[in-house]
C-alpha positions in Angstrom: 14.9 -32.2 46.5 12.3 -29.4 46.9 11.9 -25.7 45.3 12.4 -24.9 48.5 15.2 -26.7 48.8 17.3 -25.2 45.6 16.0 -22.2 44.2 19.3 -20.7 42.7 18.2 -16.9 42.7 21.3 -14.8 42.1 23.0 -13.7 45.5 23.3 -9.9 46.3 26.0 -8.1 44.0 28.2 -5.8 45.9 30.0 -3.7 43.7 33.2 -4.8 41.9 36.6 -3.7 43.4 38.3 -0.7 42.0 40.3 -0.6 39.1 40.2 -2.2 36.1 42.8 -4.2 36.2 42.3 -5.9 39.9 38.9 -6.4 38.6 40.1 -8.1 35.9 42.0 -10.6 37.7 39.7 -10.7 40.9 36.0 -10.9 39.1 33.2 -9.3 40.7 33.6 -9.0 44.2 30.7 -11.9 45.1 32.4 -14.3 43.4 34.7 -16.4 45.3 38.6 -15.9 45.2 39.0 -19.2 43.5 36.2 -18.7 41.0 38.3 -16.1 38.4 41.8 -18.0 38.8 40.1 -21.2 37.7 38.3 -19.6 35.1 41.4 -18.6 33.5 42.9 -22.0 34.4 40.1 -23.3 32.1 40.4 -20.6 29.3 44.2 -21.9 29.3 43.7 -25.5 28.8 40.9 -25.3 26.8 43.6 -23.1 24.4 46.2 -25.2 25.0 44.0 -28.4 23.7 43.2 -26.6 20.9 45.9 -25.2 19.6 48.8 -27.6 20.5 50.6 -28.8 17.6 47.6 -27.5 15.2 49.8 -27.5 11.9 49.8 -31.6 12.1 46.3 -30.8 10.7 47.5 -29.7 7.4 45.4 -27.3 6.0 42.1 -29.6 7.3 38.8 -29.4 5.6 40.8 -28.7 2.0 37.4 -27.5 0.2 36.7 -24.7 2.5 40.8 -24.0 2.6 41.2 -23.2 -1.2 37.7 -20.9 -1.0 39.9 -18.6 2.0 42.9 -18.9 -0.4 40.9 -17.5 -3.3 39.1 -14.8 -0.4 42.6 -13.5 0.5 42.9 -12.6 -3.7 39.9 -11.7 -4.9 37.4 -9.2 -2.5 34.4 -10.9 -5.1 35.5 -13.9 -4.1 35.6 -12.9 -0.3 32.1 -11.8 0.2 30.4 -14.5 -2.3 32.6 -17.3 -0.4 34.0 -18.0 -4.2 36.1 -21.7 -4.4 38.4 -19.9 -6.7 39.6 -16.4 -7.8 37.9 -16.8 -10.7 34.4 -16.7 -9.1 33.2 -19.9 -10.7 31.4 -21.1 -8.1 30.8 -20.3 -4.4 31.5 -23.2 -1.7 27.6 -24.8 -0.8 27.1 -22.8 2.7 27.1 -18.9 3.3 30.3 -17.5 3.7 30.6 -16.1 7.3 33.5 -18.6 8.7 35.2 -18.2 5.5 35.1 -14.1 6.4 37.2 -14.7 10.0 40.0 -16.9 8.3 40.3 -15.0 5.1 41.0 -11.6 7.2 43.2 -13.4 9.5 44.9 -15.1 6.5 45.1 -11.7 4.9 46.8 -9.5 7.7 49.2 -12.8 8.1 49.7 -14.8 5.7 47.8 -17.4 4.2 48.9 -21.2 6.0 47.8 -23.7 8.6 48.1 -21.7 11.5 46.3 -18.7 9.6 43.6 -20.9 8.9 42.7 -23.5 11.6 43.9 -20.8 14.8 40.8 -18.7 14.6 38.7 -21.4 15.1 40.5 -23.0 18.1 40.0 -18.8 19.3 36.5 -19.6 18.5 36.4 -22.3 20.6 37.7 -20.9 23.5 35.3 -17.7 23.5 32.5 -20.1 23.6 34.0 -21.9 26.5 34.1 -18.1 28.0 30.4 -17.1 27.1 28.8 -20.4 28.2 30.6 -20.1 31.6 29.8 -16.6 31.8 26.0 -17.2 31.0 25.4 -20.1 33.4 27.5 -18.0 36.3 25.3 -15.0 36.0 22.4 -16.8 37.7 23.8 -20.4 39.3 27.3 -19.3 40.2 31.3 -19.9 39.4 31.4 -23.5 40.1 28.3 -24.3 37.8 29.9 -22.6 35.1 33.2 -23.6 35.4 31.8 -27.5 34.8 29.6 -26.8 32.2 32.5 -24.7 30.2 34.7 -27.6 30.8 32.2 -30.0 29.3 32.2 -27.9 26.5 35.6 -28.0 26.0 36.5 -31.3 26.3 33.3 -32.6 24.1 34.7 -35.2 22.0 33.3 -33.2 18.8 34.4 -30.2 19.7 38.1 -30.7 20.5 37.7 -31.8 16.5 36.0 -28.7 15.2 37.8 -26.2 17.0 41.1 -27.2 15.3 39.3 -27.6 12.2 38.3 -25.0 9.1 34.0 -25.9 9.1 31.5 -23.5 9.8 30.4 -25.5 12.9 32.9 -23.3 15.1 31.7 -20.3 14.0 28.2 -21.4 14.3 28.4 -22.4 17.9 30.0 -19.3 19.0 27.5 -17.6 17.7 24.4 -19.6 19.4 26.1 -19.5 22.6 26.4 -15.8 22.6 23.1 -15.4 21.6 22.0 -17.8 24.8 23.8 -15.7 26.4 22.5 -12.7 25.6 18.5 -14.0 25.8 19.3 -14.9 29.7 20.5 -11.0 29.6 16.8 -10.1 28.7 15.2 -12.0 30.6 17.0 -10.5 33.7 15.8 -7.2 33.4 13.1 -6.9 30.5 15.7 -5.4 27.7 14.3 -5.5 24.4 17.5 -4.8 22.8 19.6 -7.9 24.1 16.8 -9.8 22.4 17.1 -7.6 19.3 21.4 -8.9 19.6 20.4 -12.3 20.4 18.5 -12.0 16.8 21.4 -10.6 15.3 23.7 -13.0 16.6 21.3 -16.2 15.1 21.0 -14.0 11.9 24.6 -13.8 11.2 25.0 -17.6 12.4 22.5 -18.0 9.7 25.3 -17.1 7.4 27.5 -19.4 8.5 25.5 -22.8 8.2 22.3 -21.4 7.6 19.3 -23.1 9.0 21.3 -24.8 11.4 21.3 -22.2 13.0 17.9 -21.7 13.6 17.4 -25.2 15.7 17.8 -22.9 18.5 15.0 -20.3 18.3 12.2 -22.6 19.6 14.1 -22.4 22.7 15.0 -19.0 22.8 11.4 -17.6 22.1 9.6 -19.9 24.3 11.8 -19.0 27.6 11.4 -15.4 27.1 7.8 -16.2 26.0 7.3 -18.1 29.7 10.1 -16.2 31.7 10.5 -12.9 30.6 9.5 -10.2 33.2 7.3 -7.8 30.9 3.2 -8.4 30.4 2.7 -11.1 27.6 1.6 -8.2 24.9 5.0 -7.1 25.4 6.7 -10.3 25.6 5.5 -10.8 22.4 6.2 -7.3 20.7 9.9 -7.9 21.7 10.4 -11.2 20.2 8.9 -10.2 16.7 11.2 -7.2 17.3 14.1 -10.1 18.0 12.6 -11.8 14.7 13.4 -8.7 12.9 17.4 -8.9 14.3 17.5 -12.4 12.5 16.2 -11.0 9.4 18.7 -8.0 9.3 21.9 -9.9 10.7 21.0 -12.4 7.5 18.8 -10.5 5.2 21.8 -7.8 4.2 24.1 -10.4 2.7 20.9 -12.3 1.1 19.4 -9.6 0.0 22.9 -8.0 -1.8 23.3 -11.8 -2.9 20.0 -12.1 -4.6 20.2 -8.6 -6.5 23.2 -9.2 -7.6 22.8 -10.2 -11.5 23.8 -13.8 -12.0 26.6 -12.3 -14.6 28.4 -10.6 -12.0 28.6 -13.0 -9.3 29.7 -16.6 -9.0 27.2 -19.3 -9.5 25.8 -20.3 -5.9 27.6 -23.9 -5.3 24.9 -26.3 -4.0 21.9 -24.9 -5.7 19.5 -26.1 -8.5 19.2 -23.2 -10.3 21.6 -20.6 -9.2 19.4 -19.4 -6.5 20.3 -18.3 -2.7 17.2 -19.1 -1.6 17.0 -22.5 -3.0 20.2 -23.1 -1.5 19.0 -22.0 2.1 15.8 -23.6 2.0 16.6 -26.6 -0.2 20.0 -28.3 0.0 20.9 -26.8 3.0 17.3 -26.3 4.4 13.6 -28.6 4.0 16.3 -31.1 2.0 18.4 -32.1 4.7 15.1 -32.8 6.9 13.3 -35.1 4.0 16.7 -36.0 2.1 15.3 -34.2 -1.2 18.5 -32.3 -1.4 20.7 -32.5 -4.3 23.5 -34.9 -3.4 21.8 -37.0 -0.6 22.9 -39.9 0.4 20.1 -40.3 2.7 20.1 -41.5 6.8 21.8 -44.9 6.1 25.1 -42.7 4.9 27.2 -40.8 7.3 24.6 -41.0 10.6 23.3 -44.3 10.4 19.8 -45.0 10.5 17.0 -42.7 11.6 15.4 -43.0 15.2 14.8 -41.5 18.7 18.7 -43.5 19.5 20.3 -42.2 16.4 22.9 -40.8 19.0 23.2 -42.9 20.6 24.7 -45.3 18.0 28.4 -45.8 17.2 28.8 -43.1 14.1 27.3 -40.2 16.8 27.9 -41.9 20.4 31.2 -41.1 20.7 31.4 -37.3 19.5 29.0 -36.1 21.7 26.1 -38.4 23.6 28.6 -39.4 26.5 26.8 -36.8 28.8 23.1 -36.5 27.3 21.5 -38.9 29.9 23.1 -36.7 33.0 21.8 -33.8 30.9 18.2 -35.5 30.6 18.1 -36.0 34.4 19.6 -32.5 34.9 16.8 -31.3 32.5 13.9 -33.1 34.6 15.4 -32.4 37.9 15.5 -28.4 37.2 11.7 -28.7 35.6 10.5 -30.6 39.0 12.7 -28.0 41.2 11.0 -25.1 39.7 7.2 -26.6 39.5 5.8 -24.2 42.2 8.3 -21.4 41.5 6.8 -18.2 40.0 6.7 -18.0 36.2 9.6 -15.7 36.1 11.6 -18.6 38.1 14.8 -18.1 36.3 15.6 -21.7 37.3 12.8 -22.7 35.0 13.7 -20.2 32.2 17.3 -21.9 32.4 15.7 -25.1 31.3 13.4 -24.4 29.1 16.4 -22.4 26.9 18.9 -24.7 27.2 17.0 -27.7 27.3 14.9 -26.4 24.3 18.0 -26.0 22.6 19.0 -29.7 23.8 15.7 -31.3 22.6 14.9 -29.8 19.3 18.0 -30.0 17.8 18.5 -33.9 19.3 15.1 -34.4 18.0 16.3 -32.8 14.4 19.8 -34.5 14.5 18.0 -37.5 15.0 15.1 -38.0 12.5 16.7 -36.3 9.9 17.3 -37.9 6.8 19.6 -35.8 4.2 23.1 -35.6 4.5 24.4 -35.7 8.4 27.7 -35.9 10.0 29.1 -36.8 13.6 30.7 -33.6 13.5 27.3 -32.1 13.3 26.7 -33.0 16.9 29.3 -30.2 18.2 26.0 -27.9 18.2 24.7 -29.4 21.4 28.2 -29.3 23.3 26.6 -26.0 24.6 23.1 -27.1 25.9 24.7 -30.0 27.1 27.3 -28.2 29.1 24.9 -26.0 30.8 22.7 -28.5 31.6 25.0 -31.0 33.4 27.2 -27.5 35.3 23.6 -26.6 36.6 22.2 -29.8 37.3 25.4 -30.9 39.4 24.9 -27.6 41.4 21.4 -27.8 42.1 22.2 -32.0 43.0 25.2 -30.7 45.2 22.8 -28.3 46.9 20.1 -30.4 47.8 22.0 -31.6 50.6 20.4 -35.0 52.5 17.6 -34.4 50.2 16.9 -38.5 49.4 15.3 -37.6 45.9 18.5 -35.4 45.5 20.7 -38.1 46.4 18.9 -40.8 43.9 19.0 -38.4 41.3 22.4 -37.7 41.4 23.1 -41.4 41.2 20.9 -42.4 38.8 23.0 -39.8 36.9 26.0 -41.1 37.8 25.0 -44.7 37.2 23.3 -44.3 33.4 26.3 -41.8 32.4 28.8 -43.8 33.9 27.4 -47.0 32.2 27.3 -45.3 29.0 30.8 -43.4 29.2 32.2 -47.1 29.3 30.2 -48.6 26.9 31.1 -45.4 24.4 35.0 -46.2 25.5 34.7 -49.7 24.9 33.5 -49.1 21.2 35.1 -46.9 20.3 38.5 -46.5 22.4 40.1 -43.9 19.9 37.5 -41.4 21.2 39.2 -38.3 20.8 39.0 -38.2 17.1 42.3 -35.6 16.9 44.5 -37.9 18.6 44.2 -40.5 15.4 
């Protein structure tokens, strides 16, 4: 498999047939006929394993529920994320996810469906943004697998019919993937500036969390993006400043708010957003320092490069990381003597950025973790695998095309059936 071989620059675009509805249903006009039926095929399965029978969850995660029952009573409550109306004390994460539930669960009715549905929504919209990122510059079918890998991502099929911030918080990343791929296309500052907003307000959902992502983002457009590398580098301090305003508003009003007139901030030391950010649900969950910590031994297991890969984490999430490893090498080597705007190169270097560093993080971190936790690589993972099967499927008689695709085949396969045999209840919302 050569550069030559694969190079996966966007075909020609005629323009999109008239009329919004046929254009709707038909896609843009290079796409095949197949590609927007299946896409919608996807987007209805992936809602339909979502949201089927979603009420035999209860009212799920039941700490976060009685915070969106106190939100849909009490506007203080609502934008501190109070637990109760009487703005005691505020739930220990920023309350952005709380925001979509308690505004659904206030135009209907507070109950299950009210509060789990918008995140199985959630789930589906990221299914839609990943497919429509990776299909803007490797095609329908490339997107279509790595929206279905998504989707049917052991840890996601949990969170998306669950209350936790992680839904939220991987919408949000995706779209802001999605949205850094848009400026590196044509050299637009202000879908970096979005893609800065977008992190910012994910930020406020499971704050640092959400941040995993920007060594990723910033070193693609760093490498890739089309402008001179004094520019380059003006537009990502201008992205920097999106993160700072799509968090700092709420932060700021939080902080300035006297302690008398606001709830006390749940998970802190001393009442303090910032120490809540940067200490129980920042630096402490790298070092365990936080207050609460039960250290790596507790709910992931011990600490190490195959943290994973090991039975708390190997079934939520790491059944596809070796094809997206090889995926990951396979687009680095196809796009070694492309130019440095090689989109195929900028591709990997986001997504697999966002792959290895929050892997890397997941893995060697030592506060409190959960397997759930692992839902925020679903996305990397799915693009990864969608392309790399594309550019493997392209490569023709290529022989280091065909060993790579069955090497990938062989480790994942091996793996998939070692994770199965472990572990056979691996669809953790069937139990």
């Amino acid at each position: 498999m050569s550069a030559a071989t694969v190079t996966f620059e966007p075909a020609h675009r005629s323009s999109p047939p008239p009329g919004r509805l046929r254009r709707l249903v038909r896609g843009p006009a290079a796409d095949p006929q197949w590609a927007r039926p299946a896409l919608f095929g996807l987007l209805a399965l992936t809602a339909l394993l979502y949201l089927w029978d979603l009420s035999r969850n209860g009212y799920a995660n039941d700490f976060y529920a009685a915070a969106v029952q106190a939100g849909t009573k009490s506007w203080k409550a609502f934008f501190f994320g109070s637990f109760d109306t009487s703005n005691f004390i505020t739930v220990d994460k920023t309350p952005a996810s709380l925001w979509v539930d308690e505004i659904t669960a206030r135009i209907f009715g507070f109950n299950s469906w009210t509060l789990l549905a918008p995140q199985a929504v959630e789930g589906v919209a990221s299914v839609l943004l990943l497919y429509s990122a990776v299909r803007r510059w490797f095609g329908p079918a490339a997107g279509l697998i790595a929206g279905a890998v998504l989707a049917l991502t052991p840890a996601a099929t949990l969170i998306f019919r669950f209350n936790n911030p992680d839904a939220l918080l991987v919408l949000l990343m995706t779209a802001a993937g999605y949205a850094v791929q848009r400026a590196i296309e044509r050299d637009r500052t202000r879908w970096l500036v979005f893609a800065g907003l977008l992190l910012g307000f994910a930020f406020l959902s499971k704050m640092a969390q959400a941040f995993l992502v920007l060594p990723g983002f910033g070193i693609a457009y760093l490498w890739a993006g089309p402008a001179r590398l004094g520019h380059r580098i003006w537009q990502l301090l201008a992205a920097l400043g999106g993160v700072i305003a799509g968090a700092g508003w709420w932060i700021v009003i939080a902080q300035l708010t006297p302690a008398a007139d606001r709830p006390y901030f749940g998970g802190s030391t001393d009442n303090n957003i910032l120490q809540l950010a940067l200490g129980y649900n920042g630096f402490g969950r790298l070092d365990g320092s936080e207050t609460g910590s039960i250290g790596g031994g507790g709910f992931g297991g011990s600490t190490g490069i195959f943290r994973l890969f090991q039975s708390e984490f190997g079934g939520q999430v790491s059944w596809l990381i070796p094809a997206a490893l090889i995926s990951l090498g396979a687009l680095i080597w196809i796009s070694r003597r492309q130019p440095r705007t090689s989109r195929v190169r900028a591709f990997a270097l986001l997504w697999g950025g966002w792959l290895l560093v929050t892997g890397v993080v997941f893995s060697y971190m030592q506060g409190i973790i959960h397997p759930y936790y692992m839902v925020a690589l679903a996305p990397a993972i799915g693009a990864l695998v969608g392309v790399g099967a594309m550019a493997l499927w392209q490569s023709g008689m290529s022989v280091v095309g065909r060993s790579v695709a069955a090497a990938g085949v062989l480790v994942t396969g091996i793996w998939a059936y070692e994770l199965l045999h472990r572990t056979p209840e691996w669809l953790p919302w069937l139990r």
